[in-house]
C-alpha positions as CSV (number, residue, x, y, z in Angstrom):
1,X,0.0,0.0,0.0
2,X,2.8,2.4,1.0
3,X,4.3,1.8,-2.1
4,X,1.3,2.5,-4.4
5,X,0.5,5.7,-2.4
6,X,4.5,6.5,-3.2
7,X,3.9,6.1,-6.7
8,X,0.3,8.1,-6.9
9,X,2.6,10.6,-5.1
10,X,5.2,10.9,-7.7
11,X,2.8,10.9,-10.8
12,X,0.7,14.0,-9.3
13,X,4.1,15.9,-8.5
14,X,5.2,15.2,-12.5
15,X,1.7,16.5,-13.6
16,X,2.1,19.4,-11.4
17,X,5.6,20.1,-12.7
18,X,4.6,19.9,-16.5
19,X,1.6,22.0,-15.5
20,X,4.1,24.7,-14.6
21,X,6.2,24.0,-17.2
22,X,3.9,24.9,-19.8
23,X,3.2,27.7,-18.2
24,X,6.0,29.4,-17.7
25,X,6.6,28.5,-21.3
26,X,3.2,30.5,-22.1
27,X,4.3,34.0,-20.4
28,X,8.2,33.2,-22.0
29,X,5.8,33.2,-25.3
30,X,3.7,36.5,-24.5
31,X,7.4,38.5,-23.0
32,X,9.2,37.6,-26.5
33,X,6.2,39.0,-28.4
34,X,6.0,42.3,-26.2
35,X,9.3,42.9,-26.4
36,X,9.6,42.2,-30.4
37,X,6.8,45.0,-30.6
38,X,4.5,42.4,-32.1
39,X,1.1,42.2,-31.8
40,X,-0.1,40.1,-29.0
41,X,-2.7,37.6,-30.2
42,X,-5.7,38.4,-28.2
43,X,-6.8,34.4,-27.9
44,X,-3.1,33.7,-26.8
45,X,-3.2,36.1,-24.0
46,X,-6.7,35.8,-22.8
47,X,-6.3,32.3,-22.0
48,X,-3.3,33.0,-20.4
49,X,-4.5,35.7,-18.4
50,X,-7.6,34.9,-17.2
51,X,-7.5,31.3,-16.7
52,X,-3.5,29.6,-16.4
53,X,-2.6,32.5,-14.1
54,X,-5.8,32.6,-11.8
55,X,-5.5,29.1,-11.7
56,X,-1.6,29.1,-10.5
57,X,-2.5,31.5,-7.3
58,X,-5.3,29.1,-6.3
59,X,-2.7,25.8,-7.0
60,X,-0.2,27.1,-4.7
61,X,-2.7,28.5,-2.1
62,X,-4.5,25.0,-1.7
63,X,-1.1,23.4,-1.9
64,X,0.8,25.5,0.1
65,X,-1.2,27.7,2.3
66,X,1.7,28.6,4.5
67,X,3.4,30.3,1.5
68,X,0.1,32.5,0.7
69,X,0.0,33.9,4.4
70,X,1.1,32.9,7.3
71,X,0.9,34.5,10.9
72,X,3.0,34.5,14.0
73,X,2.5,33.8,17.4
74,X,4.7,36.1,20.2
75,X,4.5,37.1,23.9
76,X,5.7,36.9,27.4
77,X,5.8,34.8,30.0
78,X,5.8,36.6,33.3
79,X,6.4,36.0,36.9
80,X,5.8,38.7,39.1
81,X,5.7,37.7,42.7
82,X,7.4,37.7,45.6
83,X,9.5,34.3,45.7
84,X,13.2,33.2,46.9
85,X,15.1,31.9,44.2
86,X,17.0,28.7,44.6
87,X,20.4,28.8,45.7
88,X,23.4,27.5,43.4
89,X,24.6,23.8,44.4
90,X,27.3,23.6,46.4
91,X,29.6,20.7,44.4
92,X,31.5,19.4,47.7
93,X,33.9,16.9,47.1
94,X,33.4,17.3,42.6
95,X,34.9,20.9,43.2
96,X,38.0,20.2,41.2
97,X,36.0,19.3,38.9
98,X,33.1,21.1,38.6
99,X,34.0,24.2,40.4
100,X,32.6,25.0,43.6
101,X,28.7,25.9,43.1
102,X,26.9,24.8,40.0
103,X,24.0,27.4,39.0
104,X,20.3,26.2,39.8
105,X,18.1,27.0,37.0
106,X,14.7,26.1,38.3
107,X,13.2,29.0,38.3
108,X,14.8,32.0,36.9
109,X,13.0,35.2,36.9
110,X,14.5,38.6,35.1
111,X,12.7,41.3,36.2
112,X,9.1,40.1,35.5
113,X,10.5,37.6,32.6
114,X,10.4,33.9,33.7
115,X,12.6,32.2,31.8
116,X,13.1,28.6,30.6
117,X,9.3,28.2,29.7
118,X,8.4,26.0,27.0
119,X,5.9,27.4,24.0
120,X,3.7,25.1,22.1
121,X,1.4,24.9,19.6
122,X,-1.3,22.0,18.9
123,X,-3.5,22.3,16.1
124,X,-4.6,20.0,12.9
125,X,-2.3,19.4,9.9
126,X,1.1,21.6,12.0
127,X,4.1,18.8,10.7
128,X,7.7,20.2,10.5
129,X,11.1,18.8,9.6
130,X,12.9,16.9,12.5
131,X,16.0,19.2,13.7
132,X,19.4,17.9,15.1
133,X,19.9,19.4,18.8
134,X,22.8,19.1,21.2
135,X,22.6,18.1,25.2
136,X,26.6,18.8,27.1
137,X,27.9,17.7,30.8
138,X,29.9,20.7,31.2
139,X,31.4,21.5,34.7
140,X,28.7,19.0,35.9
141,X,25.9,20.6,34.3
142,X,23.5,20.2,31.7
143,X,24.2,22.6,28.7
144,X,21.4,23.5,27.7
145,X,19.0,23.2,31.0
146,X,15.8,23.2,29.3
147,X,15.4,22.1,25.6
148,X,12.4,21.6,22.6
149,X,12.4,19.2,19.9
150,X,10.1,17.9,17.1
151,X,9.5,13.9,17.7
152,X,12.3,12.0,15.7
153,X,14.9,14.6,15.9
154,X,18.0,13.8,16.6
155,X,20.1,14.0,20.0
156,X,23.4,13.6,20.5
157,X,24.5,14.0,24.0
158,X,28.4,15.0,24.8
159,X,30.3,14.8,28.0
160,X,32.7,18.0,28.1
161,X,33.8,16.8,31.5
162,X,37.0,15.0,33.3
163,X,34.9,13.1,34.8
164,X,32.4,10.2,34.9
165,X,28.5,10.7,34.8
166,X,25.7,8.9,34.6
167,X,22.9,9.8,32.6
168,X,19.6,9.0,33.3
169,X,16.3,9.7,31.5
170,X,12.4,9.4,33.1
171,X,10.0,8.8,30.0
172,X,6.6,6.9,29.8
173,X,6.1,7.2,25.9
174,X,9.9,6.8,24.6
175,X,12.5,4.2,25.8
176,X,14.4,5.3,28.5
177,X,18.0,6.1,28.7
178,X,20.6,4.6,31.4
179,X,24.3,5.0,30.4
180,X,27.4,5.8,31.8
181,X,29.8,9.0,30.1
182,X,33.5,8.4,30.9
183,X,36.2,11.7,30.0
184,X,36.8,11.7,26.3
185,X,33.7,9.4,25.5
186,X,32.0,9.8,22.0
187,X,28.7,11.3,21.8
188,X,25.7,9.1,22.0
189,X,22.7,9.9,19.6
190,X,19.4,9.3,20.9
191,X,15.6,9.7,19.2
192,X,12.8,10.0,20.6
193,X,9.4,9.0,19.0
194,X,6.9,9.6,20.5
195,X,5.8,13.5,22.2
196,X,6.3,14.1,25.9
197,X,8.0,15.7,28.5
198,X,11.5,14.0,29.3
199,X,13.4,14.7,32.4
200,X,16.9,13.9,32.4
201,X,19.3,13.5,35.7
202,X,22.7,12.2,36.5
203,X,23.0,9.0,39.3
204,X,26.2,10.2,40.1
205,X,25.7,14.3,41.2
206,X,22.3,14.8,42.1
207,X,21.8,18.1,41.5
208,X,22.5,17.5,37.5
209,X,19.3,18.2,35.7
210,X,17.6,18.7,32.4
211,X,14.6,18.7,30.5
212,X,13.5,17.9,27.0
213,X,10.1,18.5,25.4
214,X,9.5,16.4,22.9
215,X,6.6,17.9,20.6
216,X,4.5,16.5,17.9
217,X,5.3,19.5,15.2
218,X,7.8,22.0,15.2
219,X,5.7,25.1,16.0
220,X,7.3,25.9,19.4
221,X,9.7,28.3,21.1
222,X,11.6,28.3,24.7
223,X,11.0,31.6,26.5
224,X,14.6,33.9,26.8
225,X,16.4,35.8,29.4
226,X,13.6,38.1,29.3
227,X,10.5,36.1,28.9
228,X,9.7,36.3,25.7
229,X,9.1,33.8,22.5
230,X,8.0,34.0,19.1
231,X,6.6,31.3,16.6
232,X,6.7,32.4,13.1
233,X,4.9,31.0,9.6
234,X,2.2,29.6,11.7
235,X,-0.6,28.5,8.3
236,X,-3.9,30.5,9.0
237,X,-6.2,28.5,11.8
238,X,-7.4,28.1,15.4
239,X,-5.1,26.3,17.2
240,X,-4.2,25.8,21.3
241,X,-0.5,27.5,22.8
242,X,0.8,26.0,25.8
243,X,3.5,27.0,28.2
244,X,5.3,24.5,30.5
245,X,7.5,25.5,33.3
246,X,9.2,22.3,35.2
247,X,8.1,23.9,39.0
248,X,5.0,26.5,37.6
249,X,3.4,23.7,35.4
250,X,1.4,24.6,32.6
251,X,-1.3,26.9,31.3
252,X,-3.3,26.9,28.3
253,X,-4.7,29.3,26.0
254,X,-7.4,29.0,22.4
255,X,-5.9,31.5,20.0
256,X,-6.8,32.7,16.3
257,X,-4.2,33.2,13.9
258,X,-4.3,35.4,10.7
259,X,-1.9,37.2,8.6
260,X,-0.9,39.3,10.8
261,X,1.4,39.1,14.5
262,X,-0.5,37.4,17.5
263,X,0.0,38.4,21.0
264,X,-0.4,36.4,23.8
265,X,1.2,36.3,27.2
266,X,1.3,34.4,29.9
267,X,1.3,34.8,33.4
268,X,2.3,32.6,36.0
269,X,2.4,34.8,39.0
270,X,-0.2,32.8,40.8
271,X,1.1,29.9,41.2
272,X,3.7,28.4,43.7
273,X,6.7,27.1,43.1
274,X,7.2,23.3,43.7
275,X,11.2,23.5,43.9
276,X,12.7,20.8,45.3
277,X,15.3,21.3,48.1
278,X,18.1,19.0,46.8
């Protein structure tokens, strides 16, 4: 069956090709006889002009509605109250190592920006192209903290470090992940199929962390220093935008996008943090 619908595939991308082909070879026809200072045949450019070029704008819009218009979605996540950010680990006895405090990026808050939130959309008929991203142990630390990725992308995870750690990934959808990085080590690529929310931790330094968002298109954006994201060339459509934060949770919005820029922005400043001591 695959096969057949590969075939059926190929014919209607050959038909559309000599479609265009004989256009184009129309309006080379019509240019040559403008230029010449000839006169235009009126049955030649009447077809041409009223029917092969309508017809080409409403090909490419059914075909490829993102390329008629296409909207974006931006905003900013914000976190306004009153909390006490987490202290930096203290690496005791890994100091040589990793140095003496390793940052704690649990909740980071710039002024009002929250930081590290992940943006994403869900909608019908949003695909994507699988991207290749990058996960480091550096000075016993996962580089970067939080991370987004379209489902089959592909991982490869490095250890930067002079010494030995332990990955260990918590997934119920995807396979999980138990292997040991020794200094030098080569990278190990990893896939994940299926869309979820991975955390990621080291057996042998507790306070090593990271999370990776596995989403189902690849519509989605991780809020910066200051709080804010942006999804481009979003296709026309109702769709819903979520924003994860590992100790804020998530929140949900409905949104309608056109041609034009969307704004929506969250706010997270009711809700406790769960951090965890350790």
């Amino acid at each position: 069956m695959r096969l057949t619908h590969c075939f059926r595939e190929i014919f209607k991308i050959r038909a559309l090709f000599k479609f265009f082909g004989d256009l184009l070879s129309t309006w080379h026809d019509e240019f040559v006889i403008i230029k010449a200072n000839k006169p235009l045949k009126p049955e030649k450019l009447t077809v041409s002009t009223m029917i092969y070029r309508p017809l080409f704008s409403i090909l490419i819009f059914l075909l490829f509605p993102g390329i008629a218009f296409s909207g974006s979605i931006k905003g900013k996540i914000i976190y306004s109250s009153k909390v006490k950010l987490p202290k930096s680990f203290d690496t005791g006895k890994y100091k040589k190592a990793c140095g003496a405090e390793v940052p704690n990026e649990k909740l980071l808050v710039n002024d009002t920006g929250l930081m590290n939130v992940v943006v994403t959309i869900e909608g019908k008929k949003l695909g994507g192209k699988p991207g290749k991203y990058k996960l480091d142990q550096k000075n016993c630390h996962y580089l970067p903290h939080v991370m987004a990725m379209m489902k089959d992308s592909e991982l490869k995870i490095h250890s930067s470090d002079p010494i030995n750690h332990n990955l260990h990934s918590y997934s119920f959808d995807n396979d999980p992940v138990n292997i040991m990085f020794l200094p030098n080590q080569d990278a190990y690529e990893l896939e994940f199929e299926e869309p979820e929310i991975v955390k990621v931790e080291c057996d042998l330094h507790h306070w090593m962390t990271a999370w990776i968002v596995v989403t189902d298109n690849s519509y989605f954006d991780i809020a910066g220093q200051k709080g804010g994201f942006k999804i481009p060339d979003l296709p026309p459509g109702k769709y819903t935008i979520n924003a994860w934060h590992e100790v804020l949770g998530s929140k949900s919005k409905t949104v309608t996008v056109g041609k034009d820029d969307t704004e929506i922005n969250f706010d997270f400043s009711d809700v406790a943090p769960q951090v965890s001591k350790k």
